[in-house]
C-alpha positions as CSV (number, residue, x, y, z in Angstrom):
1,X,-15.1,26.8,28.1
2,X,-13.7,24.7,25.1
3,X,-16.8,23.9,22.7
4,X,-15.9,21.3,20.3
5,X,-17.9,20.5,16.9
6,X,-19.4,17.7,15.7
7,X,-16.6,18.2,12.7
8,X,-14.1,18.0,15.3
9,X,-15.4,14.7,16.7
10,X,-16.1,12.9,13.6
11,X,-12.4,13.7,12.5
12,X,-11.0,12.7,15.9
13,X,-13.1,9.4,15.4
14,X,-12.0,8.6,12.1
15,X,-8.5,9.5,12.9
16,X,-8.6,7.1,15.8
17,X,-10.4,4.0,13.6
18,X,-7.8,4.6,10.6
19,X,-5.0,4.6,13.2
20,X,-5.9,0.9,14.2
21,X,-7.6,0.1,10.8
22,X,-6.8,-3.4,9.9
23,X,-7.2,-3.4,6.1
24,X,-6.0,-0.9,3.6
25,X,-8.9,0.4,1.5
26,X,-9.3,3.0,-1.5
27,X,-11.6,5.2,0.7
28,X,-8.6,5.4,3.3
29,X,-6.3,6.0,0.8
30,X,-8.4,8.9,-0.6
31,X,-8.7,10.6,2.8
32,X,-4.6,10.5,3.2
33,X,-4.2,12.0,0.0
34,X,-6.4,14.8,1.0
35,X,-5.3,15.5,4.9
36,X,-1.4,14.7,3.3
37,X,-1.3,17.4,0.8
38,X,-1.3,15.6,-2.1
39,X,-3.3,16.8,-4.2
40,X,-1.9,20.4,-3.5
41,X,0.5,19.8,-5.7
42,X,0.1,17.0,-7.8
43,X,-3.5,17.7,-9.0
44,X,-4.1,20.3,-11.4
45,X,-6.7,22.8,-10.1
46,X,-7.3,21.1,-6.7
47,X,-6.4,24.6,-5.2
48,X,-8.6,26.9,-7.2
49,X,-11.6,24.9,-6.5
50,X,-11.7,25.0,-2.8
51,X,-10.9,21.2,-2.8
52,X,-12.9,19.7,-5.2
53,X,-10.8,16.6,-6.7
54,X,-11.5,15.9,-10.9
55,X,-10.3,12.2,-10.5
56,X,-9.4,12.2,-13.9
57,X,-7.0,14.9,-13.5
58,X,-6.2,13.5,-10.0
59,X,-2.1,13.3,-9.0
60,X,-1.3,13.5,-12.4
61,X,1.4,16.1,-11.9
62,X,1.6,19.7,-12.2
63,X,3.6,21.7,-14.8
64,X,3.3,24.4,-11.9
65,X,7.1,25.0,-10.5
66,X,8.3,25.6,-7.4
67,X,11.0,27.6,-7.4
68,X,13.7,28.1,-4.7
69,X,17.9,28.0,-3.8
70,X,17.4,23.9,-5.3
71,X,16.2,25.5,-9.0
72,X,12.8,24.9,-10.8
73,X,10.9,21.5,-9.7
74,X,7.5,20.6,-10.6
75,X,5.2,18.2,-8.8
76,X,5.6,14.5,-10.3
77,X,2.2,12.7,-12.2
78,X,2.2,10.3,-9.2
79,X,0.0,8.0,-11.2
80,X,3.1,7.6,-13.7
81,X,5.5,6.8,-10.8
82,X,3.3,3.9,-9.2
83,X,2.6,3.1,-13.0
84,X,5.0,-0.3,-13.1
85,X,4.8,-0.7,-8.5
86,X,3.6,-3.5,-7.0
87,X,1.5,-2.2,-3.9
88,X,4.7,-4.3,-2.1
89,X,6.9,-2.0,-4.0
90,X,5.1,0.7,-2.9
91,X,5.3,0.4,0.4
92,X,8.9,0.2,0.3
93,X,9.0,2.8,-1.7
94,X,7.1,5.0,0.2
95,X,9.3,4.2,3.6
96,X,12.8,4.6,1.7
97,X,12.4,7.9,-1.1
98,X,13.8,10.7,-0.9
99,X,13.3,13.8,-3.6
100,X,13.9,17.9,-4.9
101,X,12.4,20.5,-2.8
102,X,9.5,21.4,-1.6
103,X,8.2,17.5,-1.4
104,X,8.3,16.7,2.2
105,X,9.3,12.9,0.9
106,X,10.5,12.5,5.0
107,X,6.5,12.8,6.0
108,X,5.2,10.2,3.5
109,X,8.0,7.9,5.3
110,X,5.7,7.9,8.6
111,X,2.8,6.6,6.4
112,X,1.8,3.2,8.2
113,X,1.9,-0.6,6.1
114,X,-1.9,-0.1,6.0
115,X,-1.7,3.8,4.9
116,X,0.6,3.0,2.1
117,X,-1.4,0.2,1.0
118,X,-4.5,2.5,0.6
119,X,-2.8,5.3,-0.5
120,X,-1.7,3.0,-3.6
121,X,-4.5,1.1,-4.3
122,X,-6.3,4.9,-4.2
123,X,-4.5,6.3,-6.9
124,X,-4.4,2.6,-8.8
125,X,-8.4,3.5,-8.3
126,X,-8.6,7.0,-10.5
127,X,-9.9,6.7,-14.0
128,X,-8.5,9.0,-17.2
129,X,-5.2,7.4,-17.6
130,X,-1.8,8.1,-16.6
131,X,-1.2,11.3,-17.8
132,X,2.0,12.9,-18.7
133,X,5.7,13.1,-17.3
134,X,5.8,16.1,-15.4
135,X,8.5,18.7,-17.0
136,X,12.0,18.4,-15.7
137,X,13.6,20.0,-12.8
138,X,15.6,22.9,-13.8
139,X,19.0,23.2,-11.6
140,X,19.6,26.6,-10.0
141,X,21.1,30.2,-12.0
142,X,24.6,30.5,-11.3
């Protein structure tokens, strides 16, 4: 017999409602940041504290590399990128990037009109500044 949580039901719920939502919002936008993996790597200290987001260190890049066959790259300060966007811009943007290893750039292009939207008026939302440039991408040894 399959028992299913409450946890389980309130996700499917709200992963139902925000499939047919019809206005972006900062709450949304907050929730696909957090089910997207976004703040795995762009936030520093997201991982260490079992999830816990710091808004004012929130997408602001990490100078945390990833290293692989592509070189050295380091999670972008997000905040800085969307820094001069229109939210229009944004959502073009978001259906037409492409970036280094290990961003999965081809998932954000599935993000909805009403997902992008929320996604940048979500990080437009987060206090401290914008932050620094992350470092720059190191090319591969060889």
């Amino acid at each position: 017999m399959l028992k299913i949580g409450l946890g389980m039901i309130a996700a499917a719920a709200f992963m139902v409602g925000s499939s047919v939502a019809q206005e972006a919002s900062v709450e949304l936008g907050k929730h696909i940041s957090i089910i997207g993996g976004c703040h795995d790597c762009h936030t520093v200290g997201y991982n260490e504290s079992g999830g816990k987001i710091d808004d004012n260190a929130a997408l602001k890049g990490s100078p945390q590399g990833f290293e692989g066959p592509w070189g050295k790259t380091f999670a972008k300060n997000i905040r800085l990128a969307l820094a001069n966007m229109s939210e229009d811009d944004f959502v073009t943007f978001s259906n037409t990037f492409q970036t280094a290893p290990p961003m999965p750039w081809y998932n954000v292009h599935e993000l909805t009109d009403i997902e992008a939207r929320s996604l940048y008026r979500y990080i437009k939302s987060l206090p401290g500044g914008l932050g620094d440039p992350a470092p720059a991408a190191i090319p591969p040894k060889g």
